[in-house]
C-alpha positions in Angstrom: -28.6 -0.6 10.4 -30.7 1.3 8.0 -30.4 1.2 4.4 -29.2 4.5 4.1 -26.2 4.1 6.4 -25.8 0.7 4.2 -25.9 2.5 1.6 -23.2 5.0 2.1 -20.9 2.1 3.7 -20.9 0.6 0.5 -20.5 3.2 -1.5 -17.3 4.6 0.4 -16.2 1.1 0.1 -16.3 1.6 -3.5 -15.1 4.4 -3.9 -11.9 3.5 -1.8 -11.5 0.5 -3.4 -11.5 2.2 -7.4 -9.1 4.8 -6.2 -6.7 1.7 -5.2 -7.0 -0.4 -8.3 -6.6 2.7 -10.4 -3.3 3.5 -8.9 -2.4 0.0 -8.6 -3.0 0.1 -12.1 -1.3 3.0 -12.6 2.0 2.1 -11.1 1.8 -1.4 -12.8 2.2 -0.1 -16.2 5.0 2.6 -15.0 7.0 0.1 -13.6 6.9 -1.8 -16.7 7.4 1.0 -18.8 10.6 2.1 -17.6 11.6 -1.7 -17.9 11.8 -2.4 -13.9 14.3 0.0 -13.5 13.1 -0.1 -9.2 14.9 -3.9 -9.7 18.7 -3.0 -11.1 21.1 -3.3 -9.2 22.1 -0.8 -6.1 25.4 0.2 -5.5 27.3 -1.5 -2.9 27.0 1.3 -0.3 25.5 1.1 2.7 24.2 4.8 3.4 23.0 4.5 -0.7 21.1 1.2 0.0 18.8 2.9 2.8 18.4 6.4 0.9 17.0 3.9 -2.1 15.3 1.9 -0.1 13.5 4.0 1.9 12.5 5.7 -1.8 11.2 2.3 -2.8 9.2 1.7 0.7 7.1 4.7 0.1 6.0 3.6 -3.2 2.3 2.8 -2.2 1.3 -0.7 -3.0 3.6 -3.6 -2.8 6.4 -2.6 -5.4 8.6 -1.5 -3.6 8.8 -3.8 -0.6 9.1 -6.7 -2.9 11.7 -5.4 -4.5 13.5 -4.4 -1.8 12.7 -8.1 -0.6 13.9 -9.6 -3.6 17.6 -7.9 -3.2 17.8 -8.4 0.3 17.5 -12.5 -0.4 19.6 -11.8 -2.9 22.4 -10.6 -0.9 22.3 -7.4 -2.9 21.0 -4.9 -0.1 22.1 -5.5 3.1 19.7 -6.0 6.5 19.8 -2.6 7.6 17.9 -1.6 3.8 15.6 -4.2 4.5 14.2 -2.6 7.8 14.5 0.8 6.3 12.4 -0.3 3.7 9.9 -2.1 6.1 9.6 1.0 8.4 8.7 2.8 5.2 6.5 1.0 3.7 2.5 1.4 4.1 1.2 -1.5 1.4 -1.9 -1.3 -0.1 -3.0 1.2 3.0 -1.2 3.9 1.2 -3.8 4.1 -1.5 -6.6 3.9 0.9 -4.6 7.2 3.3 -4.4 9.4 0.1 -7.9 8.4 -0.6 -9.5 9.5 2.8 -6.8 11.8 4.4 -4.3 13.3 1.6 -3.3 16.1 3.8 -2.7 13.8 7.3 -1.1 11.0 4.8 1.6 13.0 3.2 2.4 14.2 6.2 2.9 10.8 7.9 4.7 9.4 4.6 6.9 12.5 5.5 7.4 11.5 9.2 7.8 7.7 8.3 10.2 8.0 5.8 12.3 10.0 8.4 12.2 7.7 10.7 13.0 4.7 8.5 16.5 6.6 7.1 17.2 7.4 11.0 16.9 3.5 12.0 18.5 2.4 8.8 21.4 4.7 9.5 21.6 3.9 13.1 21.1 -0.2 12.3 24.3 0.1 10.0 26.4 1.7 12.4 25.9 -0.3 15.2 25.9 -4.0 13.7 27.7 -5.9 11.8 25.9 -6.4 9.1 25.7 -10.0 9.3 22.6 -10.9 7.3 20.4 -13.6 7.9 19.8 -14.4 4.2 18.4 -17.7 3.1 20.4 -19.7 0.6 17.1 -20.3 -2.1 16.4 -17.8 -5.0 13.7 -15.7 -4.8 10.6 -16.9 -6.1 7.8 -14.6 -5.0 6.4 -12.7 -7.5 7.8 -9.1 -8.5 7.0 -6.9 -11.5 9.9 -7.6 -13.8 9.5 -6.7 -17.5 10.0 -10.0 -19.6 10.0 -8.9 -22.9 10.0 -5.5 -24.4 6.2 -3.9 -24.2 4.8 -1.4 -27.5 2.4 -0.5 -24.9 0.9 1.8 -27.5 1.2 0.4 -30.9 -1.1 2.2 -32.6 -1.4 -0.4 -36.1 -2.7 -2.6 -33.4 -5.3 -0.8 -32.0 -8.2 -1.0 -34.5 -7.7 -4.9 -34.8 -8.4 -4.8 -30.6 -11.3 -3.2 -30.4 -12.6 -5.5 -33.3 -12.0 -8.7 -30.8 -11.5 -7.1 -27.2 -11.2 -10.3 -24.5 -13.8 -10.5 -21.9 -11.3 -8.8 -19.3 -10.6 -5.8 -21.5 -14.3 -5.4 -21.5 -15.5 -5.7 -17.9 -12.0 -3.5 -17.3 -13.0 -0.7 -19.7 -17.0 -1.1 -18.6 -15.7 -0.9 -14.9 -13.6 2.1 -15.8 -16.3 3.6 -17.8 -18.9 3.5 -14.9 -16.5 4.9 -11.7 -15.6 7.8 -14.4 -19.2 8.5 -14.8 -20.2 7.7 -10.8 -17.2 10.5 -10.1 -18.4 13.0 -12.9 -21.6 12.9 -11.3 -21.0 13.3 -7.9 -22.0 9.3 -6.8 -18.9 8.2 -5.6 -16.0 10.7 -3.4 -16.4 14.1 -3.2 -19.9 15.7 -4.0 -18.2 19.2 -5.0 -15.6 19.9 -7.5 -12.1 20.1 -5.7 -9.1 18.5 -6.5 -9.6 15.2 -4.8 -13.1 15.0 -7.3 -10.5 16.1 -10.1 -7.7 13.8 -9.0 -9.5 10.9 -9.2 -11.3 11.8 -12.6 -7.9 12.4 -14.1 -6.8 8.8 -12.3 -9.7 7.3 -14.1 -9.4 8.6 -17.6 -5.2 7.3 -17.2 -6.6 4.1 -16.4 -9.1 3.7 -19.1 -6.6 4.8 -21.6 -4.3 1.9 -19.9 -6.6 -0.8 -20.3 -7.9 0.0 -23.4 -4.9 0.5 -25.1 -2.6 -1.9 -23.4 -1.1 -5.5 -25.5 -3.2 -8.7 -24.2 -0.4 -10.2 -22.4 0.4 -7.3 -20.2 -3.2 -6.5 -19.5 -3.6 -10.5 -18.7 0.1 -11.3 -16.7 0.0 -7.8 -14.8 -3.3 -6.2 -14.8 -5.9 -8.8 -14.9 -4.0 -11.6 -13.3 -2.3 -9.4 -10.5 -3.9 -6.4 -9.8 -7.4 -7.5 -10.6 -7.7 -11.1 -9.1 -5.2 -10.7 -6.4 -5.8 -7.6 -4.7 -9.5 -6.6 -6.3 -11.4 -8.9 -3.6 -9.6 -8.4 -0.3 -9.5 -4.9 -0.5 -12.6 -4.3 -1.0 -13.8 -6.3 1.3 -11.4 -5.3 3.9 -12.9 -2.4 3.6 -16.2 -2.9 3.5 -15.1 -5.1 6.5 -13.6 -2.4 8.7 -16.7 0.2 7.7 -19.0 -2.4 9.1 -16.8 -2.9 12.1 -17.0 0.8 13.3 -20.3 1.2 12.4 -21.3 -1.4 14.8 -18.9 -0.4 17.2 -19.9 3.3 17.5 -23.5 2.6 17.4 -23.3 0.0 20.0 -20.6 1.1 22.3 -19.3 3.9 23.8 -15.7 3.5 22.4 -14.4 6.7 22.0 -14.2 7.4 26.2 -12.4 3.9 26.2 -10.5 4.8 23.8 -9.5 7.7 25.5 -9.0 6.7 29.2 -6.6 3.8 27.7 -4.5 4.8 25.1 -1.6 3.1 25.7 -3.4 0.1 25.6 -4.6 1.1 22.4 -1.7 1.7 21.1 0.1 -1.5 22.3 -2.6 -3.3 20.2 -1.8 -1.1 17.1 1.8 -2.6 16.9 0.9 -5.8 17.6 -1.1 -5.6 14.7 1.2 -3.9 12.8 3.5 -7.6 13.1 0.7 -9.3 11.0 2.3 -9.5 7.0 -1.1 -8.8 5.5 -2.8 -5.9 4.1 -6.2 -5.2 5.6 -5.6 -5.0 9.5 -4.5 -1.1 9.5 -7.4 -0.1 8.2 -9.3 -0.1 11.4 -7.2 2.6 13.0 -7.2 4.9 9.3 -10.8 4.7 10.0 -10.7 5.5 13.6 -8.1 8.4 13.4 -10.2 9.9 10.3 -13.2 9.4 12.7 -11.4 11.5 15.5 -11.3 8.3 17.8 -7.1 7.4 18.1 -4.5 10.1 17.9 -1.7 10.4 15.4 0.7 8.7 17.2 -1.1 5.7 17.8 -1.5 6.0 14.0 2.1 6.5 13.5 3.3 3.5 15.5 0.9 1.3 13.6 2.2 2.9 10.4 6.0 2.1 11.5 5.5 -1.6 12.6 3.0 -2.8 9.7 4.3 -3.3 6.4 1.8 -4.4 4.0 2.4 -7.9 2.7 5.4 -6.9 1.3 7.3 -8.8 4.4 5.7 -12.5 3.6 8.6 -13.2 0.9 10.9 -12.5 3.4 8.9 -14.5 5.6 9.0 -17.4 3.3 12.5 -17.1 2.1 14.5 -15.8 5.8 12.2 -16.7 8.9 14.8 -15.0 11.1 15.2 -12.0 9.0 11.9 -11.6 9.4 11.9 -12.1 12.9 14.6 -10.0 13.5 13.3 -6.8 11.3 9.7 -7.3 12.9 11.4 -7.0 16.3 13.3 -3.4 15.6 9.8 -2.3 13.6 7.9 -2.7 17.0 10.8 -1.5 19.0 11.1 1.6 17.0 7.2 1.9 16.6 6.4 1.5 20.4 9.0 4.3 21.1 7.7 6.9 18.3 4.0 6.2 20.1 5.0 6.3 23.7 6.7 9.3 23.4 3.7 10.8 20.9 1.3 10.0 23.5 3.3 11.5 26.5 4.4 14.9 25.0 1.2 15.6 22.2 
């Protein structure tokens, strides 16, 4: 591998991995703002649980799955939410879709959230609803305001700048730099259109966040969450999964594989998709932006994987978990058998 093709790995890496922490950011300091109001209460109808739901599983990130999560172990929502929510969800791959394929990404949120409502639907007909819930509280982690947030006091903003924390400065630094790196044309698009814009417009929100921000939120939710949780394994996911094709399409003639055995391809997809981790689905963004898989094979994947929003549930209702992952590869193998056979 030459340095220029290293080069331009890493930088897309980058690039893909600022977009994500600037809308992880982003929805971090909504959620707050409107004092969690994703975590009230929902009604006690089923037909309202998955319309919500399926709202909340689109959220990108893992929001909306945890929450989701949370009132399912709570015996708030009932099991056919949960899968609707599950079906809908992408994790932190969402971010990553918008950032290389906006166009091909809403329109899979689109298709995805249809099918999760249809399964939801269909789920609460046909059962009983007889929840597998465990008995324990839940104790994974969720955004849920714990005391009331000025996240703008101005009196205080003079004082901050006059003793800004180490991570308020590497934040605003960071922030800083991909602003510039954008402006310039070094990192996403090297014309102006309104991907170069979006992300400049991301980036400016996101400084004024961490710049403005009280030290406990920036510490608890951005610096302590967003930062040391989901910073590293993103990026080097990434990274990861750039390598990976690199090698593979330098190396081996994959894309005629690929093509005389896509079934095969896209059993592997949804068995995938059953891993409760963020990272794995990357490998077929990359190869359907690179031509290589079809859509459907995308779908499918997009169906059965869910992010790690599913390991509270996995950790709190083993056979809930079982049980939902079951339907999600059910529902996803059907979507990408009949893909493949009629498109």
């Amino acid at each position: 591998m030459d340095l220029q093709s290293l080069a331009h790995i890493f930088k897309h890496a980058l690039m893909i991995t600022g977009f994500v922490l600037m809308m992880m950011l982003i929805i971090d300091y909504i959620n707050v703002q409107t004092q969690g109001i994703w975590n009230r209460r929902l009604q006690q109808k089923g037909w309202l649980q998955i319309i919500l739901s399926a709202f909340l599983g689109i959220i990108p990130g893992c929001l909306g799955a945890f929450t989701v999560v949370s009132l399912y172990t709570h015996r708030i929502v009932n099991f056919a939410a949960l899968v609707t929510a599950m079906i809908a969800t992408f994790g932190d791959e969402a971010f990553v879709m918008f950032a290389m394929m906006p166009e091909k990404a809403l329109i899979l949120t689109i298709i995805v959230f249809a099918v999760a409502i249809f399964t939801g639907f269909f789920i609460l007909l046909v059962s009983k609803q007889k929840d597998h819930v465990s008995d324990r509280s839940y104790g994974f982690e969720v955004h849920e305001k714990e005391i009331e947030y000025n996240c703008f006091p101005r009196d205080k903003l003079i004082t901050r700048f006059k003793r800004l924390s180490f991570e308020r400065t590497l934040l605003i630094t960071g922030f800083l730099l991909f602003i510039v790196f954008i402006a310039a044309g070094k990192l996403g698009p090297e014309e102006w259109n309104w991907m170069r814009i979006t992300f400049l417009t991301g980036g400016l929100a996101t400084l004024f966040i961490v710049t403005t921000v009280p030290d406990h939120f920036l510490m608890e939710h951005l610096w302590g969450h967003v930062i040391k949780k989901h910073l590293p394994r993103i990026f080097f996911w990434t990274l990861g999964t750039f390598f990976i094709i690199h090698f593979i399409e330098g190396f081996l003639n994959i894309n005629n594989w690929i093509q005389d055995n896509q079934y095969i391809i896209l059993i592997i997809a949804v068995l995938f998709g059953i891993i409760p981790e963020s990272g794995p689905q990357l490998v077929f963004i990359t190869l359907f932006v690179n031509g290589t898989i079809p859509f459907s094979i995308l779908l499918a994947s997009s169906i059965v994987q869910d992010g790690h929003g599913a390991i509270p549930l996995l950790a709190e209702s083993k056979k809930g978990f079982i049980y939902m992952k079951l339907i999600n590869v059910l529902v996803g193998l059907i979507i990408g058998f009949v893909g493949l056979y009629f498109f």
